[in-house]
C-alpha positions in Angstrom: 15.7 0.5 -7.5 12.8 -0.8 -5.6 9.0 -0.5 -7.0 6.5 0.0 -5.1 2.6 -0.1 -6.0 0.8 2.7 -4.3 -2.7 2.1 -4.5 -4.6 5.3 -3.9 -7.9 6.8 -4.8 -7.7 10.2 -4.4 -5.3 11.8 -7.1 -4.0 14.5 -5.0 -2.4 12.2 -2.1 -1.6 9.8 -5.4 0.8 13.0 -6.9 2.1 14.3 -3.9 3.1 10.5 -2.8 4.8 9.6 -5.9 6.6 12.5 -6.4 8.3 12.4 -3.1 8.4 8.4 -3.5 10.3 9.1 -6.9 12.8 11.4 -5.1 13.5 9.2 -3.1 14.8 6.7 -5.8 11.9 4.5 -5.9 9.7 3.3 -9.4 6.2 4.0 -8.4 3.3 2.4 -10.2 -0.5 3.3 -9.4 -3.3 1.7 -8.5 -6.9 3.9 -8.4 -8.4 1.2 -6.7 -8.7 -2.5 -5.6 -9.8 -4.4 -8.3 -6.4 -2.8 -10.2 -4.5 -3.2 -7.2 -4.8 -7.1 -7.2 -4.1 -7.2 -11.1 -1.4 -4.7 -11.0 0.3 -6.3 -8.0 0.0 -9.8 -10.0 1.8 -8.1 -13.4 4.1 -6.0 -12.1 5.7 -7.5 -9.0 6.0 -4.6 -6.8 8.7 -5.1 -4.1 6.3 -3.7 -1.5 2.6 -1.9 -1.9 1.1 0.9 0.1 -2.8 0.3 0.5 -5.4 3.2 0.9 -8.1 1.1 2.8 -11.1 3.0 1.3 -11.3 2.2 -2.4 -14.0 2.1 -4.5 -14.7 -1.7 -6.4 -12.7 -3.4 -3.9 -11.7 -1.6 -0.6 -8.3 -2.2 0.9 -8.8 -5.2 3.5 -10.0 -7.3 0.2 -7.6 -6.6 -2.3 -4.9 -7.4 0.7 -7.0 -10.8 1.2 -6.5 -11.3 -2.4 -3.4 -10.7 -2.4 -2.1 -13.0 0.5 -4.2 -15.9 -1.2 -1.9 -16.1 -3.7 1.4 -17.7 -3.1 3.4 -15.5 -5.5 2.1 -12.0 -2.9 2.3 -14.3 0.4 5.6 -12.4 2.0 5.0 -9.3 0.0 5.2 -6.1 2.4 1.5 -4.2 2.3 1.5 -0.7 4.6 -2.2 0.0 5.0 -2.4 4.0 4.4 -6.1 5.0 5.8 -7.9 8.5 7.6 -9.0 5.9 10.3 -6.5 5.9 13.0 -8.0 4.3 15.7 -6.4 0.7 17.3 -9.0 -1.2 15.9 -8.5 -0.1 12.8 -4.9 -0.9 12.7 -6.0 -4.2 14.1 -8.4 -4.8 11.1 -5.7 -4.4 8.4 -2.8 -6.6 10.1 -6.1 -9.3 10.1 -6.6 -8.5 6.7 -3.2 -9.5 5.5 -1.3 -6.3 6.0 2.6 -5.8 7.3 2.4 -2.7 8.3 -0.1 0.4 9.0 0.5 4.5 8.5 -2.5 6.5 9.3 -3.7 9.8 7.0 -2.4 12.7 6.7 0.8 10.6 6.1 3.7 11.4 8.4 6.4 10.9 5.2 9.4 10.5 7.2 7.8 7.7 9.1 6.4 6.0 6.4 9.6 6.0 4.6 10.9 4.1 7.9 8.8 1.8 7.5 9.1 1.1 3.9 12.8 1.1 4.0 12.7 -1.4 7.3 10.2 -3.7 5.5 12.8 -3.7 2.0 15.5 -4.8 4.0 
């Protein structure tokens, strides 16, 4: 079973997420923002994280910085999740560090392809 670290602020799009994350046969751990995201990632070895962009502490281009400064996180798979769909946007978080991007309201179904393409 594959875990994934879903780092998200806002606790209804956490719930509905994870549950249909869970379904799917995935371990979900959670993340409220990106301080905890960095720490968490760094503990709990996630085998791919989805990153809200706008966090509070640490928003979502940093903690993916972070994250790709350190070797043990350099080929994890990061899906930015964020309200802010426009092509510079997307461009932003593959700068940042990011595999992947899914704009808000999340598109499940497509976001699953893309986690499950980025798992192998």
């Amino acid at each position: 079973m594959a875990k994934i670290l879903l780092v998200e602020d806002n606790e209804m799009n956490r719930d509905s997420l994870s549950r249909l994350l869970a379904r799917r046969g995935y371990e979900v751990v959670f993340a409220e923002d990106g301080e905890e995201a960095v720490a968490l990632a760094l503990a709990a070895s996630p085998d791919l994280v989805l990153m809200d962009i706008s966090l509070p502490k640490l928003d979502g281009y940093e903690a993916t910085r972070r994250l790709r400064a350190r070797p043990e996180c350099r080929t994890l798979p990061i899906i930015a999740l964020t309200a802010h769909a426009m092509t510079s946007d997307r461009e932003k978080a593959l700068e940042a560090g990011c595999t992947d991007f899914e704009s808000k309201p999340v598109e499940f179904a497509r976001l699953l392809g893309k986690i499950q393409k980025h798992l192998g």
